[in-house]
SELO-575153 format. One record per residue (C-alpha): x, y, z. Coordinates in steps of 0.2 Angstrom, whole numbers, plus 2048, in hexadecimal, padded with zeros to 3 digits. Example, Ala and Ser with C-alpha at 12.3 -4.5 7.8 and 13.67 -1.06 7.14 Angstrom:
2
83E7EA827 8447FB824 
END
This chain:
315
7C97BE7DC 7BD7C47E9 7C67CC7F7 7B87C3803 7B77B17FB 7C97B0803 7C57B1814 7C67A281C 7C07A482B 7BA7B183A 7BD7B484A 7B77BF857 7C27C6864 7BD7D686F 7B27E0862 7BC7DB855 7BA7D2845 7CA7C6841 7CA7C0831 7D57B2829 7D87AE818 7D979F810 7ED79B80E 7ED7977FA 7EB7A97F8 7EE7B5808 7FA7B3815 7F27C0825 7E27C682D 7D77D782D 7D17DD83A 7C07E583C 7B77F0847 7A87FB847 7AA80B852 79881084D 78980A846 78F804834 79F80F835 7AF802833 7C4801837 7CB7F482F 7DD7EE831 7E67E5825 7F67DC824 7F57D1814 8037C880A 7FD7C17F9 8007B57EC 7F67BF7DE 7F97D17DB 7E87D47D8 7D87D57E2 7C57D87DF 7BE7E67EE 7AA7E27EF 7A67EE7FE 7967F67F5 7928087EF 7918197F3 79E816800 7AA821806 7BC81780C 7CC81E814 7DC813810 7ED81781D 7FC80D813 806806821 8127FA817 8127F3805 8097FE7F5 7F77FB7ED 7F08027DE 7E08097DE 7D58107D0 7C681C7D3 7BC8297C7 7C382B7B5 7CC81C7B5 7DC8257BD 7E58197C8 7F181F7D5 7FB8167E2 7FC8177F6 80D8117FF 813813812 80C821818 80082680D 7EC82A810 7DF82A804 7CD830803 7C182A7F8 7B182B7F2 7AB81C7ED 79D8197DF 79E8077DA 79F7F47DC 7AE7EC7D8 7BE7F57DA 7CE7EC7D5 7DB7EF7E2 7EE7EA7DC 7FC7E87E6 80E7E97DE 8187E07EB 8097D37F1 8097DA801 7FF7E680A 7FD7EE81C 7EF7FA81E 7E3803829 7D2809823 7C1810826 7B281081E 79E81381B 790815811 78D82980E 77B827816 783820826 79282D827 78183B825 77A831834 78B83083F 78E842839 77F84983F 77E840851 78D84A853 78C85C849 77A85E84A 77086983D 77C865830 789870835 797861830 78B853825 794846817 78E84E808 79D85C80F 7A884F80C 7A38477FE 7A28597F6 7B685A7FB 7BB8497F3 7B084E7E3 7B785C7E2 7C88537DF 7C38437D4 7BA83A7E3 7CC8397EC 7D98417F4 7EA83A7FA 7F6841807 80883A80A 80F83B819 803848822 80A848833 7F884E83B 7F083E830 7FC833839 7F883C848 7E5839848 7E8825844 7F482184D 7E681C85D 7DC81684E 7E780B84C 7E880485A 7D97FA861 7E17F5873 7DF80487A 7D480A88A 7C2810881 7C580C86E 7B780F867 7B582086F 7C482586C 7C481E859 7B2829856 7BD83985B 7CA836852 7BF832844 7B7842845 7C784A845 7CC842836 7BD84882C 7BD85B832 7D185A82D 7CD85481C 7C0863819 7CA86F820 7D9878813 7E587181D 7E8860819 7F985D810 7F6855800 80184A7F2 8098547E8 8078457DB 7F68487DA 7F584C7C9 8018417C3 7F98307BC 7FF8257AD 7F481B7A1 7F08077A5 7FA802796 80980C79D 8068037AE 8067F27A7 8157F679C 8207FA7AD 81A7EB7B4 81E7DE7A6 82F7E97A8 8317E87B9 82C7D47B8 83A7D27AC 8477DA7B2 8467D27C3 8447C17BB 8557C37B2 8637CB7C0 8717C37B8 86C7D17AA 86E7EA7AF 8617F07A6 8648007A3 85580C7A0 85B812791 85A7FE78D 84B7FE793 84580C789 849805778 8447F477C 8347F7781 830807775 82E813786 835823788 842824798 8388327A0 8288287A0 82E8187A6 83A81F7B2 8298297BA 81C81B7B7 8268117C1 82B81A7D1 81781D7D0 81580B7D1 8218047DC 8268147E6 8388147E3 84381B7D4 84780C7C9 85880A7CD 85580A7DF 84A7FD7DC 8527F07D3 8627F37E0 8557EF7F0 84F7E07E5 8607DB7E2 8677DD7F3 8587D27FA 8597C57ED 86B7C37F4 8677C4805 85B7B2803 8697AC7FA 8737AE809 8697A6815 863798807 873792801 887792804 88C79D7F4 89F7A77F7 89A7BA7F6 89E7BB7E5 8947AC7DE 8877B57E7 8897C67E1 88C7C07CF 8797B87D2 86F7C87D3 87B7D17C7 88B7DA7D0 8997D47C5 8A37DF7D1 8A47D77E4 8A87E87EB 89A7F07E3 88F7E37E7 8967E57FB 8937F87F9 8817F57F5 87D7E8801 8827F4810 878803805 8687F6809 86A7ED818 8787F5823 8867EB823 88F7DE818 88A7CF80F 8987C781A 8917CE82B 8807CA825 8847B9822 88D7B7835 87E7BE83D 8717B3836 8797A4836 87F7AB849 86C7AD84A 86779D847 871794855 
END
């Protein structure tokens, strides 16, 4: 579906652009803002019930995407898809209508920016007169590397966003333009840090495989697949799977399904009155201790302690 066909409605507030969705597909808001003429921040904070949305933001546009929380899969040119989780930046050069974003875990928090190259040219030039810094510089850098780059973790990106960031501050759009302009000038420059991933993309029928995998395996607990399982099973070599799918979901695939696990047990916990073994044996620890180990490994303290402390909570 059409990312804005869900939007329920709009409010204004201060500058800013608050949009809400219609609850039978998003739960959260985006928040909008233009720091100059035709030049856009946009926050979101989305949780989905579809994994899947259609992005119809135009052409020839060039986007910056700051991963706060969740994971989105993106595709740009020579059908190469690539994924973004916390702490990750991409740049991209944008050259058509109709980009398919997917989101692994349904949910999604994010800061971008964005505009059409002839109105970077114009914001550009306002501010590096004859040309000295113009957008066909950047679009030059991005083409040079597939129309995108990505950096993970780049202190000095999370440096130059952070009053991006935030829209409550004294002189916002003046100080979101300079930072802005900093942004850009660090993207030219050799100095940004980027993913060492770059290179490192996987077919779509690869991705869809992992997927239907990863959809399996958490649908059945009660059953340890092993990835040498899964490898026969599903007629994928170990080393393939086991990188396709840290690529997707940004863990390893045990560390994974333990998380999943571990949180599966913790809404047991507050949902029911399972002993500790009944409710280990629901998300596959046949051993109690094991399952005890794991739970602190995840959320810092016992399933028993845990238990005590919500239901303390609740009182």
């Amino acid at each position: 579906m059409i990312f804005n066909e869900m939007i329920d409605n709009f409010e204004e507030l201060n500058n800013r652009i608050i949009s809400h969705y219609d609850k039978k597909f998003i739960n959260g808001k985006s928040i909008e803002r233009e720091i100059f003429k035709g030049i856009y921040t946009i926050y979101h904070d989305l949780d989905m019930k579809m994994d899947e949305i259609i992005i119809d933001d135009g052409y020839d546009i060039i986007k910056m995407h700051y991963c706060l929380s969740g994971r989105c899969e993106y595709q740009h040119c020579k059908n190469k898809i690539n994924y973004i989780g916390p702490g990750d930046f991409v740049a991209g050069y944008l050259l058509s209508n109709d980009r398919i974003h997917k989101f692994p875990f349904k949910s999604y928090k994010g800061f971008s920016i964005f505009a059409s190259k002839k109105v970077l040219d114009n914001f550009l030039d306002y501010y590096f007169p004859n040309g000295k810094i113009n957008a066909d510089m950047l679009v030059e850098k991005l083409k040079s590397n597939e129309c995108f780059i990505i950096s993970r973790n780049d202190p000095k990106i999370q440096s130059i966003l952070y009053d991006l960031m935030n829209p409550d501050i004294d002189f916002y759009n003046e100080r979101a333009i300079v930072k802005f302009l900093e942004l850009i000038i660090y993207i030219l420059s050799d100095d940004m840090i980027l993913g060492e991933d770059k290179d490192k993309y996987f077919n779509k029928n690869l991705i869809y495989k992992v997927k239907q995998i990863k959809a399996e395996v958490t649908s059945d607990l009660e059953r340890y697949f092993k990835i040498e399982e899964i490898s026969k099973e599903y007629d994928i070599s170990s080393k393939a799977f086991t990188e396709c799918f840290k690529l997707v979901y940004g863990k390893t695939y045990y560390a994974f399904i333990k998380e999943y696990r571990i949180n599966q047990a913790v809404e047991i916990i507050k949902n029911s009155n399972l002993r500790m073994n009944e409710v280990a044996l629901s998300v596959g620890y046949l051993n109690a201790s094991k399952f005890s180990k794991a739970f602190v490994d995840i959320m810092g303290m016992t399933p028993l302690k845990y238990k005590k402390s919500y239901y303390d909570g609740l009182k």
